[in-house]
Backbone as ProteinMPNN parsed JSONL, in Angstrom:
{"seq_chain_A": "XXXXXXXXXXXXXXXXXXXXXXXXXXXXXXXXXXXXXXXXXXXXXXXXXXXXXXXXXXXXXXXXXXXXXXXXXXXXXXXXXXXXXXXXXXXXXXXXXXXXXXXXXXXXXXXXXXXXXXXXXXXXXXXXXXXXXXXXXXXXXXXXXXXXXXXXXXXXXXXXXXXXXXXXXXXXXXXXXXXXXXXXXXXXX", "coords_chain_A": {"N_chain_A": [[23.307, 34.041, -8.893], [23.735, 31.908, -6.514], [21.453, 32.268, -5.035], [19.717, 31.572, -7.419], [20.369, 28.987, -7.625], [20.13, 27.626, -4.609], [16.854, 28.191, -4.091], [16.254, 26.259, -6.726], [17.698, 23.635, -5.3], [15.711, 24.26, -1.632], [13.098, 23.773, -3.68], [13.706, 21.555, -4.634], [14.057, 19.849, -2.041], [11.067, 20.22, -1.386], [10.049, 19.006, -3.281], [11.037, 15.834, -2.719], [10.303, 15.756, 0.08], [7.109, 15.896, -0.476], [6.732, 13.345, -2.227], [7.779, 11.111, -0.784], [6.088, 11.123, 1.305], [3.505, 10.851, -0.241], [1.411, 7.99, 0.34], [1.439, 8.443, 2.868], [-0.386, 9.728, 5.912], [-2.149, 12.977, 6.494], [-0.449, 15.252, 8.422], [-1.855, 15.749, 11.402], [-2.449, 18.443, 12.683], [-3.617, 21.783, 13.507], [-2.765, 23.489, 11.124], [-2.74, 21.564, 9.239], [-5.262, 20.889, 9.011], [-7.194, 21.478, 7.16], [-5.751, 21.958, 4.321], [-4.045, 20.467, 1.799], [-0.875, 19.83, 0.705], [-0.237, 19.123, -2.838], [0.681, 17.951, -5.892], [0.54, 17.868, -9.072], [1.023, 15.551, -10.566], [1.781, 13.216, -8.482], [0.665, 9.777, -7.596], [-2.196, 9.301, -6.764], [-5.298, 7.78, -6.142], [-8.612, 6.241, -6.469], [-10.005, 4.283, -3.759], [-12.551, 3.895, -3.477], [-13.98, 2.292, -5.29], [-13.28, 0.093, -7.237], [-11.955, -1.86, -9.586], [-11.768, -5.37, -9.669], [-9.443, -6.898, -11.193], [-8.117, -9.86, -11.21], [-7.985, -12.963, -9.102], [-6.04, -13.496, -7.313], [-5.164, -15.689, -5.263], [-6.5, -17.633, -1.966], [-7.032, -15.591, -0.307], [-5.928, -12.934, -1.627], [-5.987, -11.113, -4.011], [-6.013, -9.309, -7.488], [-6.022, -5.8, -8.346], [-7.896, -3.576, -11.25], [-5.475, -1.97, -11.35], [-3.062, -2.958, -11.423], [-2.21, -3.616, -8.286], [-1.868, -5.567, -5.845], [-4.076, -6.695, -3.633], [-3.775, -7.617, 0.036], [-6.027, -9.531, 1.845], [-7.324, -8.275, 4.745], [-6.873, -10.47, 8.187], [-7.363, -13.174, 7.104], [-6.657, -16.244, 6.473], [-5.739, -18.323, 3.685], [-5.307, -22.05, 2.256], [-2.449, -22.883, 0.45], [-1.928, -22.896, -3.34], [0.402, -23.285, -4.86], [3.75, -24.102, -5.144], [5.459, -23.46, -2.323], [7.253, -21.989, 0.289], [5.758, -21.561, 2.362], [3.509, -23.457, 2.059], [5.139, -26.13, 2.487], [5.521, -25.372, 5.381], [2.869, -25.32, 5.893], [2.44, -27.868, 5.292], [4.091, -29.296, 7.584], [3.131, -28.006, 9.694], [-0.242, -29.011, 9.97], [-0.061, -31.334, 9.304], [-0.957, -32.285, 7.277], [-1.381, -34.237, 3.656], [0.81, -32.672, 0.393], [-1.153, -32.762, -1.607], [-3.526, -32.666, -0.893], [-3.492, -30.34, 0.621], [-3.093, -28.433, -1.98], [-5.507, -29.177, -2.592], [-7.796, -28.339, -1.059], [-6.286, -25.424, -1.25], [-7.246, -24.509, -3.82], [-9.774, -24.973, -3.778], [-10.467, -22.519, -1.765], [-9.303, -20.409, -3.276], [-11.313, -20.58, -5.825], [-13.379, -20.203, -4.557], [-13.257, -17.793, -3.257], [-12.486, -15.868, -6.423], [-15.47, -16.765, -7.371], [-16.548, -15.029, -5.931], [-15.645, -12.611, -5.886], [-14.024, -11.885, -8.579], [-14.186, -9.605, -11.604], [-15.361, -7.954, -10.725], [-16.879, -4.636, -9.067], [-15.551, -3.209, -6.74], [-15.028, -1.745, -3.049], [-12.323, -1.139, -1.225], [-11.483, -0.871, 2.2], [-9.234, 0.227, 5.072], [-7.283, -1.098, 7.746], [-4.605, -0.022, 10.286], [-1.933, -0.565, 9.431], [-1.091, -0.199, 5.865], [0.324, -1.512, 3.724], [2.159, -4.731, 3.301], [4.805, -6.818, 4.144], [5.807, -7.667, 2.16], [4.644, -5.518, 0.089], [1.593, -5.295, -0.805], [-0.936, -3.956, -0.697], [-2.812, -3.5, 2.872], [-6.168, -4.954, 3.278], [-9.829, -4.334, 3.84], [-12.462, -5.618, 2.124], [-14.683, -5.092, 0.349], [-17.86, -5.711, -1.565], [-20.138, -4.281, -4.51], [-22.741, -4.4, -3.585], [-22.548, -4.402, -0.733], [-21.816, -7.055, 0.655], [-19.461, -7.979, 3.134], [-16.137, -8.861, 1.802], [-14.184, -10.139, 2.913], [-14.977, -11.373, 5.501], [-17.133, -13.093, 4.85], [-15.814, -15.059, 3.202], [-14.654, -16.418, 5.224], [-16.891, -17.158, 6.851], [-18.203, -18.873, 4.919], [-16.289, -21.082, 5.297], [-14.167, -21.155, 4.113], [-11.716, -20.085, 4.458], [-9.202, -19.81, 7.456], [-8.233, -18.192, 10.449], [-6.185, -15.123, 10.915], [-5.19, -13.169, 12.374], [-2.943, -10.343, 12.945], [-1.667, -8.114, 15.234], [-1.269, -4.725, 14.852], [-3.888, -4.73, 13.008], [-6.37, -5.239, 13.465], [-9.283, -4.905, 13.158], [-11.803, -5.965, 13.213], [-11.373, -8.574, 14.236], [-12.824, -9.919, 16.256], [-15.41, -10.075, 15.024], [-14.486, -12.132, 12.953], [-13.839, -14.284, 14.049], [-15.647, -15.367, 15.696], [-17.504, -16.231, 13.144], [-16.017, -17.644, 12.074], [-15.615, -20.141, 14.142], [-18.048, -20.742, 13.856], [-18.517, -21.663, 11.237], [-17.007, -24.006, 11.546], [-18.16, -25.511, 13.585], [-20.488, -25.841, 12.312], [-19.014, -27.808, 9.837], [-18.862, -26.388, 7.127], [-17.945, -25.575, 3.704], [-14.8, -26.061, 3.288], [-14.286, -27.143, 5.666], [-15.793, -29.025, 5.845], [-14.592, -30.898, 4.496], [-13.102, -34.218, 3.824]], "CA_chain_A": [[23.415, 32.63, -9.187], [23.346, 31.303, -5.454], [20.031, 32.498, -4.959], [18.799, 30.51, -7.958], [20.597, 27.663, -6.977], [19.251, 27.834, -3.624], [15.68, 28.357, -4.725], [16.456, 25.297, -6.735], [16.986, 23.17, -3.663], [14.363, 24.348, -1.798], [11.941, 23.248, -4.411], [13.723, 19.788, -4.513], [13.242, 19.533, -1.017], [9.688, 20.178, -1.048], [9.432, 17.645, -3.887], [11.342, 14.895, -2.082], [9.134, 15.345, 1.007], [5.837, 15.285, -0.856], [7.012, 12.109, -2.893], [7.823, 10.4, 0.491], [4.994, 11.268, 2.398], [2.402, 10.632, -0.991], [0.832, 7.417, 0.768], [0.506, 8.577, 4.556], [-1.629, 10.466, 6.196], [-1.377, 14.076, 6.335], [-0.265, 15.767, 9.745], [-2.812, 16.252, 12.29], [-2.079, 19.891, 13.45], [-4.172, 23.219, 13.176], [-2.583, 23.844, 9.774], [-2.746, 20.384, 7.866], [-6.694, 20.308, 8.74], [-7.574, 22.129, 5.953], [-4.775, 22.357, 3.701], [-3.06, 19.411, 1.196], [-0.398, 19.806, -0.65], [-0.593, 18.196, -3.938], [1.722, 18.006, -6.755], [-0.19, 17.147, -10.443], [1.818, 14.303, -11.013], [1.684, 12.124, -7.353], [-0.033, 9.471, -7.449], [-3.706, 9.182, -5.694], [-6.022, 6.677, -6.555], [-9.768, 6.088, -5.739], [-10.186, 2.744, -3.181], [-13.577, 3.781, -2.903], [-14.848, 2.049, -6.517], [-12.572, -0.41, -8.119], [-12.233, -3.575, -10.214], [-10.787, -6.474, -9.46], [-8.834, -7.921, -12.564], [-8.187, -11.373, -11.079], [-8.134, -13.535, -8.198], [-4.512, -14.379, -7.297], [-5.202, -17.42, -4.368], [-7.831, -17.351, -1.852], [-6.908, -14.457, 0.273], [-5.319, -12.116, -2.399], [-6.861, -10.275, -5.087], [-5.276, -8.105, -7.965], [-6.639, -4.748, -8.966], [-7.539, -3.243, -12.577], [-3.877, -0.775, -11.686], [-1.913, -4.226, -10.86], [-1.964, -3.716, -7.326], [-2.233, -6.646, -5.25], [-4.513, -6.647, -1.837], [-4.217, -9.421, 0.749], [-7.293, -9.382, 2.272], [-7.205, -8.716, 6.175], [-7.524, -10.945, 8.847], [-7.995, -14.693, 6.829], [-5.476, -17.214, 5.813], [-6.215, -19.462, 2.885], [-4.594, -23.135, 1.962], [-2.017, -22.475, -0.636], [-2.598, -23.212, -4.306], [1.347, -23.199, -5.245], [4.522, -24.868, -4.36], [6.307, -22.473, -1.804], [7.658, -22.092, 1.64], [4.288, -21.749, 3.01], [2.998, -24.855, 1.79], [6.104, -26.75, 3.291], [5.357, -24.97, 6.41], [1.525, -25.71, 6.2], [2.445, -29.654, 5.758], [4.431, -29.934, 8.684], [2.032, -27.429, 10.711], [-1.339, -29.541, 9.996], [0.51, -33.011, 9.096], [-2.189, -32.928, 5.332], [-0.287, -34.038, 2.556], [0.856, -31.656, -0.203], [-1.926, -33.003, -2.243], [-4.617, -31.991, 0.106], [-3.514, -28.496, 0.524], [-3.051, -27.717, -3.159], [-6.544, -29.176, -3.223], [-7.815, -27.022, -0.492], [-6.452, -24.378, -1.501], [-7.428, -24.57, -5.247], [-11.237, -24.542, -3.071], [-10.744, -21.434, -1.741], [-9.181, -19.675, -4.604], [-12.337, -20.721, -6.787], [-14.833, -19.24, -3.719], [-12.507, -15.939, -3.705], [-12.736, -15.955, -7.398], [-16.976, -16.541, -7.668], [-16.712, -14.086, -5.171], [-15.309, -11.056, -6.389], [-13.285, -11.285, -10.021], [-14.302, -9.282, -12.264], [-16.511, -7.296, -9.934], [-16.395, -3.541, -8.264], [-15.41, -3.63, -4.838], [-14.073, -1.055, -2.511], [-11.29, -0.978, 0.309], [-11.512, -0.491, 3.84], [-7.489, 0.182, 5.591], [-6.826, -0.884, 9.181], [-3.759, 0.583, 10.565], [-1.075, -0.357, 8.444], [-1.503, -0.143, 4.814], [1.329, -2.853, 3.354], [2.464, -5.73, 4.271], [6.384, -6.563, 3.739], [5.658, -7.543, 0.191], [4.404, -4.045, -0.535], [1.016, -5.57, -1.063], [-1.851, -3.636, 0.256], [-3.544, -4.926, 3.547], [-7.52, -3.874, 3.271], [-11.177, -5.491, 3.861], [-13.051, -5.334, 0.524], [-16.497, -5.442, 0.102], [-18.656, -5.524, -2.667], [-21.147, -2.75, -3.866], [-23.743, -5.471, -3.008], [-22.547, -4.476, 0.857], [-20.939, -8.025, 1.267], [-18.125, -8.157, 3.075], [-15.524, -10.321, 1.48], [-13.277, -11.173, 4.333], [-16.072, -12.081, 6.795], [-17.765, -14.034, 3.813], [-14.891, -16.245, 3.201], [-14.656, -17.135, 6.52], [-18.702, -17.536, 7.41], [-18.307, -19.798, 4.204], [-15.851, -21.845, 5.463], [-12.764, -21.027, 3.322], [-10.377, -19.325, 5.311], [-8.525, -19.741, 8.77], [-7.951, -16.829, 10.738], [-5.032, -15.202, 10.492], [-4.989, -11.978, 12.911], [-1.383, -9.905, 13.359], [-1.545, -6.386, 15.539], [-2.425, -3.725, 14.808], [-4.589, -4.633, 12.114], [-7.502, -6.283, 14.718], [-10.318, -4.091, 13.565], [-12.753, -7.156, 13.086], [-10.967, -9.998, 14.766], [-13.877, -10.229, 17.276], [-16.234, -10.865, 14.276], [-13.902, -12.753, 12.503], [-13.574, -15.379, 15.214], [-17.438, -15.548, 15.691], [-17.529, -16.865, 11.689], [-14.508, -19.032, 11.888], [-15.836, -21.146, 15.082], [-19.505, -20.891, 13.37], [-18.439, -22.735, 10.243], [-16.096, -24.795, 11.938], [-18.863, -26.108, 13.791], [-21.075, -26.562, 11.001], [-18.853, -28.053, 8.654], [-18.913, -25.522, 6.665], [-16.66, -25.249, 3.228], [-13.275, -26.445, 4.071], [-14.449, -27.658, 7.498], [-17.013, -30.466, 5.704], [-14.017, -31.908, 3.413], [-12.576, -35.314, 4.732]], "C_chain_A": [[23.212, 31.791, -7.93], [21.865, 31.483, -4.804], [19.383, 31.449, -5.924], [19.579, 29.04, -7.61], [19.886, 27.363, -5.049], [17.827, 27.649, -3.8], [15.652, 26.968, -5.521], [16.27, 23.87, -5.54], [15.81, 23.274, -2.64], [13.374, 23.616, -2.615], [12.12, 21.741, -4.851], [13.598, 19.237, -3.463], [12.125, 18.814, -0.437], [9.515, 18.8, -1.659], [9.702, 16.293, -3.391], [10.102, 14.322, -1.094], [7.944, 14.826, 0.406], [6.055, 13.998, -1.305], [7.19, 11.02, -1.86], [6.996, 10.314, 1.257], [3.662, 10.905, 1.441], [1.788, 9.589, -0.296], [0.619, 7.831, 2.15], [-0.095, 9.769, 4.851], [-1.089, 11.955, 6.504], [-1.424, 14.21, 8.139], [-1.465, 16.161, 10.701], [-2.583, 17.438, 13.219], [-3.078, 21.083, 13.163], [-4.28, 23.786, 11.284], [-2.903, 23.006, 8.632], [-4.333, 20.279, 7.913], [-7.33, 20.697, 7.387], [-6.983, 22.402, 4.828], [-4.107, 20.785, 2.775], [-2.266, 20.112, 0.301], [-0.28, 19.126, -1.648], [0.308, 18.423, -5.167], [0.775, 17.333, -8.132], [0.278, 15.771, -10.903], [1.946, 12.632, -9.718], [1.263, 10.792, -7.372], [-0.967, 9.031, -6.511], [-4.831, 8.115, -6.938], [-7.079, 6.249, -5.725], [-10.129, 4.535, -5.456], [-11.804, 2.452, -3.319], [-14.386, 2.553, -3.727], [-13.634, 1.215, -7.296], [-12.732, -1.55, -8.612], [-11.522, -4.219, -9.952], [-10.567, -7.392, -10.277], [-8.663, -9.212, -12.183], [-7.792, -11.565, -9.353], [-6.892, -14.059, -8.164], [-4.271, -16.175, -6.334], [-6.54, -16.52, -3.611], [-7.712, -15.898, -0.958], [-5.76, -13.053, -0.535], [-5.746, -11.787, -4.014], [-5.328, -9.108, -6.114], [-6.359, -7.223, -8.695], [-6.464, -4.338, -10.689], [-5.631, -2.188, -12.967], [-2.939, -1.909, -11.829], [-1.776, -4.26, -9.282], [-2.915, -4.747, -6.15], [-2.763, -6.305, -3.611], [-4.56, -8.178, -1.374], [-5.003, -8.512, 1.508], [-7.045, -9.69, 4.0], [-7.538, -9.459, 7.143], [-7.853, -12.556, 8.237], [-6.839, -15.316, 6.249], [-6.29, -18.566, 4.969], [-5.156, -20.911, 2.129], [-3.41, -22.486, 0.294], [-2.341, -23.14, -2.445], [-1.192, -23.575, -5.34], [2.411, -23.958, -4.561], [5.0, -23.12, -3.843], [6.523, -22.639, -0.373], [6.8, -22.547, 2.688], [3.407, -22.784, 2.757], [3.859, -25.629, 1.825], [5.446, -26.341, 4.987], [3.781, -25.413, 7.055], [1.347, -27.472, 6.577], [2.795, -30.0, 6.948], [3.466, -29.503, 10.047], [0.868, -28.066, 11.006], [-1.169, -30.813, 9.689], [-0.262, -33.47, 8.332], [-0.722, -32.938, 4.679], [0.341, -32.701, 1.818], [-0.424, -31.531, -1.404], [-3.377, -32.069, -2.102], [-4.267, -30.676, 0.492], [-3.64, -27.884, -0.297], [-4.849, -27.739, -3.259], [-7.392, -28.241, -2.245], [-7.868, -26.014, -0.525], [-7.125, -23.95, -3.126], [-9.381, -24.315, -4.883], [-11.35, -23.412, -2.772], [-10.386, -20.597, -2.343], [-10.82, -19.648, -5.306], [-13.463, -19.983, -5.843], [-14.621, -18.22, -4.014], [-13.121, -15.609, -5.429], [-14.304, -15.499, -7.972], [-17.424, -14.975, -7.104], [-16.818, -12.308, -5.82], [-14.21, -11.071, -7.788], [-14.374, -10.947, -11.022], [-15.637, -7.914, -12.043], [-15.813, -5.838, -9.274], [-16.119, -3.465, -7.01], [-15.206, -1.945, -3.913], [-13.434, -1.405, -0.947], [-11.376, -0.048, 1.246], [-9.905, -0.586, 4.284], [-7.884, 0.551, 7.331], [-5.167, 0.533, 9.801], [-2.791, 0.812, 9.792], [-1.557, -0.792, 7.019], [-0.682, -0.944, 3.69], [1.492, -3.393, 4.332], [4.3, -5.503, 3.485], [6.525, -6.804, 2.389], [5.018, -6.526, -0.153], [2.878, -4.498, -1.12], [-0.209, -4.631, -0.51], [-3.159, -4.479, 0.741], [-4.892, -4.39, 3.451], [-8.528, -5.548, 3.542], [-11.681, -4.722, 2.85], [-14.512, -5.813, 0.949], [-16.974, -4.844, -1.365], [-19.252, -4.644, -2.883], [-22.445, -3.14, -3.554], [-23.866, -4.724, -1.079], [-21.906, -5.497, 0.763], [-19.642, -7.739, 1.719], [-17.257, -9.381, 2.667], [-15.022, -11.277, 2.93], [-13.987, -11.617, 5.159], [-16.558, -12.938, 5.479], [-17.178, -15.193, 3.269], [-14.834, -17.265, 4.04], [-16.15, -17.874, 7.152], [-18.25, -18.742, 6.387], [-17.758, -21.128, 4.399], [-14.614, -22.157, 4.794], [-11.539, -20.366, 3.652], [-10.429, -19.708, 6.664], [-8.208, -18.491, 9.443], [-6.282, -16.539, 10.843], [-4.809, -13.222, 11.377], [-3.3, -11.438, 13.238], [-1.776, -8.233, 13.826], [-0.577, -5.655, 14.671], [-3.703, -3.552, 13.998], [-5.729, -5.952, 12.734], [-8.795, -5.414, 14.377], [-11.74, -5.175, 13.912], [-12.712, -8.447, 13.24], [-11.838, -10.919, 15.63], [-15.029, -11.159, 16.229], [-16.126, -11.918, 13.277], [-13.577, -14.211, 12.92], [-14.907, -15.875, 15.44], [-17.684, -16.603, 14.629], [-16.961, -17.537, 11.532], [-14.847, -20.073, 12.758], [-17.458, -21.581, 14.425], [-19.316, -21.921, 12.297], [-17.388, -24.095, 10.602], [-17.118, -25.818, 12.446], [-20.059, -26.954, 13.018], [-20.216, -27.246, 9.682], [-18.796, -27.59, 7.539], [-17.825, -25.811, 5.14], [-15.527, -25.953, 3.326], [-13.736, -27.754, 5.234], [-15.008, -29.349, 6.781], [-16.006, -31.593, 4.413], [-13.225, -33.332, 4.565], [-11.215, -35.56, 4.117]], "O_chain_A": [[22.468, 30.832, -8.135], [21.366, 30.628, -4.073], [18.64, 30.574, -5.48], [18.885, 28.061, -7.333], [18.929, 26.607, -4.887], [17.6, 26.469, -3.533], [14.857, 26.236, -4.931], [15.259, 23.319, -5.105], [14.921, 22.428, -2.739], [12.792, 22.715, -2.011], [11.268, 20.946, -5.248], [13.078, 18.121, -3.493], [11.941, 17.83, 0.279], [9.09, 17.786, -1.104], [8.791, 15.475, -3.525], [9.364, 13.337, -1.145], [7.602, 13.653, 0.562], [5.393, 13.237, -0.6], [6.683, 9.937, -2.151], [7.037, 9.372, 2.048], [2.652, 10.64, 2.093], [0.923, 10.309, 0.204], [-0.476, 7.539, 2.629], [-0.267, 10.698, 4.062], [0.1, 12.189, 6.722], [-2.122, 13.563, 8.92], [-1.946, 17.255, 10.404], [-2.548, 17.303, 14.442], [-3.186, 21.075, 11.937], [-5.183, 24.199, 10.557], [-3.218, 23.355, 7.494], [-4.852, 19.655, 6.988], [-7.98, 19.891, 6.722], [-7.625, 23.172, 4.113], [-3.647, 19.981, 3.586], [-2.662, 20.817, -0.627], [-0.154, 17.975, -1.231], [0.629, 19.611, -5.181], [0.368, 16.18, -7.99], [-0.374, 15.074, -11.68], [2.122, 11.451, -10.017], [2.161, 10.428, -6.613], [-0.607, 8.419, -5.505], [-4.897, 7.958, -8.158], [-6.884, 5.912, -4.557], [-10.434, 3.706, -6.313], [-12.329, 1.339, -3.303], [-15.247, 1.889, -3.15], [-13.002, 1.93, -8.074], [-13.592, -2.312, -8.171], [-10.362, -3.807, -9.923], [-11.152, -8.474, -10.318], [-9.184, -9.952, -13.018], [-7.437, -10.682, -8.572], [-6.588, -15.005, -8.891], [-3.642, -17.207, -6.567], [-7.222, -15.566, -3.986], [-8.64, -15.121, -1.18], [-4.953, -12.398, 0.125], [-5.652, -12.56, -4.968], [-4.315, -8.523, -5.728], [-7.281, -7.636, -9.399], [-5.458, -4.574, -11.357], [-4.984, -1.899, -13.974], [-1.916, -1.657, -12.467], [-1.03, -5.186, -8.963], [-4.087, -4.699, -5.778], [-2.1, -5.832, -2.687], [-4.971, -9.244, -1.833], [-4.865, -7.318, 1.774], [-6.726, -10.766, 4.508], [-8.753, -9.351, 7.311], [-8.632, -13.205, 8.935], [-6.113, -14.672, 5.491], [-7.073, -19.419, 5.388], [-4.212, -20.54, 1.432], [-3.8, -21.791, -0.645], [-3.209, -24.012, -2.477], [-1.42, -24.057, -6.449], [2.143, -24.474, -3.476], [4.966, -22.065, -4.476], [5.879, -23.539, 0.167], [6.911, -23.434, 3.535], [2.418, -22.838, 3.489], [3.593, -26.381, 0.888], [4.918, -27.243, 5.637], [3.52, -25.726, 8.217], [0.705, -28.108, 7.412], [2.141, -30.846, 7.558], [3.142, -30.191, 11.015], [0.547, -27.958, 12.189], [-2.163, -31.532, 9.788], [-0.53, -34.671, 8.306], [0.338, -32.33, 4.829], [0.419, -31.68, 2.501], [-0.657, -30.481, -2.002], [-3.978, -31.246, -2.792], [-5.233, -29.931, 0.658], [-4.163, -26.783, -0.13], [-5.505, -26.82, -3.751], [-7.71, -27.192, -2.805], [-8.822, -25.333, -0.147], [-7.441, -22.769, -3.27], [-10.113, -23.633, -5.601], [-12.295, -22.85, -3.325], [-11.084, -19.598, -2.166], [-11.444, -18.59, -5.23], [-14.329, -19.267, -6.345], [-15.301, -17.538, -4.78], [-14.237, -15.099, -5.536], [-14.559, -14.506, -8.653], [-18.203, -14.13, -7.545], [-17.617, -11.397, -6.039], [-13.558, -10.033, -7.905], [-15.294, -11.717, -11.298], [-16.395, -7.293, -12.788], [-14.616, -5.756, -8.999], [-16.982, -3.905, -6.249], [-15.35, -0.979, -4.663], [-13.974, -1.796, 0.087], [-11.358, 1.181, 1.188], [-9.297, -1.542, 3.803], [-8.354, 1.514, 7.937], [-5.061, 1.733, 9.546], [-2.529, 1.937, 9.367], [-2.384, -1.701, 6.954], [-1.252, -0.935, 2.599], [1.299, -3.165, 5.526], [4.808, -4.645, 2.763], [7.27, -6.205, 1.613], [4.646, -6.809, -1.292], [2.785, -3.972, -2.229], [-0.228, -4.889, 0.694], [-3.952, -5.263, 0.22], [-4.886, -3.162, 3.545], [-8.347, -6.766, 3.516], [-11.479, -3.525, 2.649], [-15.08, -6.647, 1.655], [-16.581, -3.878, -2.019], [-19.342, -3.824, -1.969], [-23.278, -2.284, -3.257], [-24.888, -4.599, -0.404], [-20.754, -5.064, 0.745], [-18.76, -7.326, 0.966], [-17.465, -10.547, 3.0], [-15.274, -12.31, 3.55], [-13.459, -12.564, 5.741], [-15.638, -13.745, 5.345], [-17.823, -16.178, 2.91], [-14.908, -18.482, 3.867], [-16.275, -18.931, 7.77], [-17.874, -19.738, 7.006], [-18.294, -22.147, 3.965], [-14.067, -23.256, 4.876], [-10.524, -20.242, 2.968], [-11.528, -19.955, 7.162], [-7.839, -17.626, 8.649], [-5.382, -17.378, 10.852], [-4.295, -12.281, 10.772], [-2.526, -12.233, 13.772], [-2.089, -7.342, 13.036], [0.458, -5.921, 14.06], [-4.469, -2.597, 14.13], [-5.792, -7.154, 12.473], [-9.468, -5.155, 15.374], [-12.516, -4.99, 14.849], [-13.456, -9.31, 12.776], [-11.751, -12.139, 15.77], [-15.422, -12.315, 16.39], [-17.072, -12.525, 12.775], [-13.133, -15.094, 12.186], [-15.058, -17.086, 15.275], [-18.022, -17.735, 14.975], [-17.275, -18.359, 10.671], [-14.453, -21.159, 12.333], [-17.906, -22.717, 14.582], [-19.901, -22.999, 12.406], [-17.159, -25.012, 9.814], [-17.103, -26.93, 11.919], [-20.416, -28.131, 13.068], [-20.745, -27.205, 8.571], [-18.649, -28.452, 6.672], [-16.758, -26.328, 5.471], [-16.003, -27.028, 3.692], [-13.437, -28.939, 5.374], [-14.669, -30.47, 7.16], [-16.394, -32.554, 3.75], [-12.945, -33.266, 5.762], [-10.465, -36.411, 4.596]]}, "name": "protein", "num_of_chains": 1, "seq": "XXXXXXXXXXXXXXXXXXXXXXXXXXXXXXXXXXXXXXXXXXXXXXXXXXXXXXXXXXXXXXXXXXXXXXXXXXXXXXXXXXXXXXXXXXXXXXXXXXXXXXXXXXXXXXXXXXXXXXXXXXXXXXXXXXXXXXXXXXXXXXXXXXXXXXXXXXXXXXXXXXXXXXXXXXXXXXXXXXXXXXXXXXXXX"}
């Protein structure tokens, strides 16, 4: 009987670990190169090819599973009452009028952009944010990238936080480019 109880354990163990470790990356050692463990039940899910059920604001997307990506690297006007659109009024001294409307602009680009379309995700370093959202760059199967395309357009602000800098260089390029041209956003009065 302590043997199968034992043996028991053990095998809840294992399952704990795997269940905890299902989103990160496997071990980089001799043994994990070649080797996953996998459990039938985990869940895994292909970034490579997905749909994007709707357009939540302009820098946040939801997937056909429900899972919400903010889009790395761009900050867009809000489209809602909330903290962040308190914070945006006193930060840029626009009404609340002019931000909803703003943002209600770059929602509708996001939107033309990519709802209802296949995309797939690209992952910098970290893979949530503190809202459990995942952080990624999306692109189309066109090739477009969204998140640079927002920004070239003129609908997003940058919005860089380390470690997740893979394309801040080109991101900054596109943000001073439409800034200069008027661009989107840039050309409203």
């Amino acid at each position: 009987m302590k043997n199968l109880i034992r043996a028991f354990h053990i095998a809840l163990l294992f399952f704990t670990i795997n269940v905890c470790l299902a989103d990160s990356e496997p071990a980089q050692n001799h043994y994990a190169a070649n080797w996953k463990f996998n459990w039938p039940f985990t869940k895994s899910y292909n970034y490579a090819d997905v749909y994007v059920k709707r357009v939540i604001d302009g820098d946040t997307i939801e997937l056909e599973d429900g899972e919400r990506v903010r889009l790395i690297g761009i900050d867009t006007p809000e489209i809602h009452e909330s903290y962040k659109l308190d914070r945006d009024i006193r930060r840029t001294g626009q009404d609340k009028r002019t931000i909803l409307e703003l943002g209600r602009r770059s929602y509708l680009f996001t939107k033309n952009l990519v709802e209802g379309k296949r995309v797939s995700l690209e992952f910098d370093v970290e893979k949530r944010d503190k809202y459990k959202r995942l952080l990624a760059y999306v692109y189309l199967k066109d090739g477009t990238f969204v998140n640079a395309e927002i920004i070239r357009a003129g609908y997003a602000s940058l919005m860089t936080y380390p470690p997740d800098v893979k394309y801040a260089e080109l991101f900054t390029k596109l943000y001073h480019e439409a800034r200069e041209n008027n661009w989107g956003l840039w050309g409203v009065n």
